[in-house]
C-alpha positions in Angstrom: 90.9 66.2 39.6 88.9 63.5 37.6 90.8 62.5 34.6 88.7 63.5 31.3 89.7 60.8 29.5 90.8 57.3 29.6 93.0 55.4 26.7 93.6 51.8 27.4 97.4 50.9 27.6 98.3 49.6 23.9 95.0 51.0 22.4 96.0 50.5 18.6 96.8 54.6 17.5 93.9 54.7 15.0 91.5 54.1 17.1 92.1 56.0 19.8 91.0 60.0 19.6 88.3 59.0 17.5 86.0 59.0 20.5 87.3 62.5 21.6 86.4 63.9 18.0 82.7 62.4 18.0 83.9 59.5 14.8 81.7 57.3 16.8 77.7 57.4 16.8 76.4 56.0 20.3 74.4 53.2 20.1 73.2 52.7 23.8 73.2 54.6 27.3 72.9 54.2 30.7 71.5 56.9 33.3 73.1 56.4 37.0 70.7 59.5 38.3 69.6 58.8 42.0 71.1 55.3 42.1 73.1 54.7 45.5 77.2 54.0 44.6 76.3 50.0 44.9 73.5 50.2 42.7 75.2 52.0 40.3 78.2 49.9 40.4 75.8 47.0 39.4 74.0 48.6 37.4 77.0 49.9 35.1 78.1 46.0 35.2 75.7 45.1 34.0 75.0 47.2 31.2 78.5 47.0 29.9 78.3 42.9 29.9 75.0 42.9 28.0 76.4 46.2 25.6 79.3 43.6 24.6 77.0 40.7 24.5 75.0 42.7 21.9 78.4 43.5 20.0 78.1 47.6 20.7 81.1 49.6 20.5 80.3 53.3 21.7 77.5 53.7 24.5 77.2 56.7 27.0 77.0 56.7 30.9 75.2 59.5 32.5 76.4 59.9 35.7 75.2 63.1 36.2 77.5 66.4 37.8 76.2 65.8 41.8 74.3 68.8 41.9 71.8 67.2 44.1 74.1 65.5 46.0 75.0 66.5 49.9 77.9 69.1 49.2 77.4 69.6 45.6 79.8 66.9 44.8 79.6 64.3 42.2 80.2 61.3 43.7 80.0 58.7 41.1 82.1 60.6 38.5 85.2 59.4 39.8 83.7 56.5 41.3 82.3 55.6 37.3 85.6 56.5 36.2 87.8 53.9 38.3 85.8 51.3 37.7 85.5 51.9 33.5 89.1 51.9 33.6 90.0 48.7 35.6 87.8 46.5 33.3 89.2 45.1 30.1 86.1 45.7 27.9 86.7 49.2 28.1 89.2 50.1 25.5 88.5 54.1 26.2 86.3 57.0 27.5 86.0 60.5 27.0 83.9 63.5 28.3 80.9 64.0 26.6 80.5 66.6 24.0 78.2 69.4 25.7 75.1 68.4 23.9 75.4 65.0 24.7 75.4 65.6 28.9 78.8 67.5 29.2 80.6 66.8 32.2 78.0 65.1 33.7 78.3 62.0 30.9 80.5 59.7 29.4 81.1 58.3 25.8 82.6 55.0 26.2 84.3 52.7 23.9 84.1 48.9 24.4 86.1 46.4 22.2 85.1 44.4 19.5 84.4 41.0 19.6 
């Protein structure tokens, strides 16, 4: 089971849940659709280095829900999760809100500078 949602350890109280209840307007996204796992993997690097660089705090990774991958499975959700939540930069994600790519998205909340 993927987790939903990820809360960085410490994450001051205010802040957190404020992704979950849509306080934060995204300013940025990324689509991982029919990217192999490395390419994704650099690709979502990449985008969350130059997101900081450019001082953004909420952004949204479309990872899609695997409906066209081999066995119906989504292979980069989890994959995109584990890796959001072993860098520092990410302070938090949730599951996005249904008009804004459901379960096959992410909102994500990078700190400040």
């Amino acid at each position: 089971e993927h987790e939903q949602t990820f809360v960085r350890a410490g994450l001051r109280g205010d802040l957190a849940g404020k992704l979950r209840r849509g306080q934060w307007s995204v300013q940025s996204e990324l689509d991982l659709h029919g990217l192999t796992v490395d390419q994704a993997h650099d690709a979502l690097s990449d985008f969350i280095v130059a997101a900081r660089a450019r001082r953004l705090r909420c952004v949204r990774v479309i990872h899609g829900k695997g409906l066209t991958s081999p066995g119906k499975e989504p292979v980069l959700k989890g994959k995109v999760r584990r890796w959001l939540a072993h860098w520092d930069e990410v302070l938090e994600y949730t599951e996005a809100p249904r008009h804004a790519g459901g379960g096959g998205a992410l909102l994500v909340l990078l700190k400040g500078s």
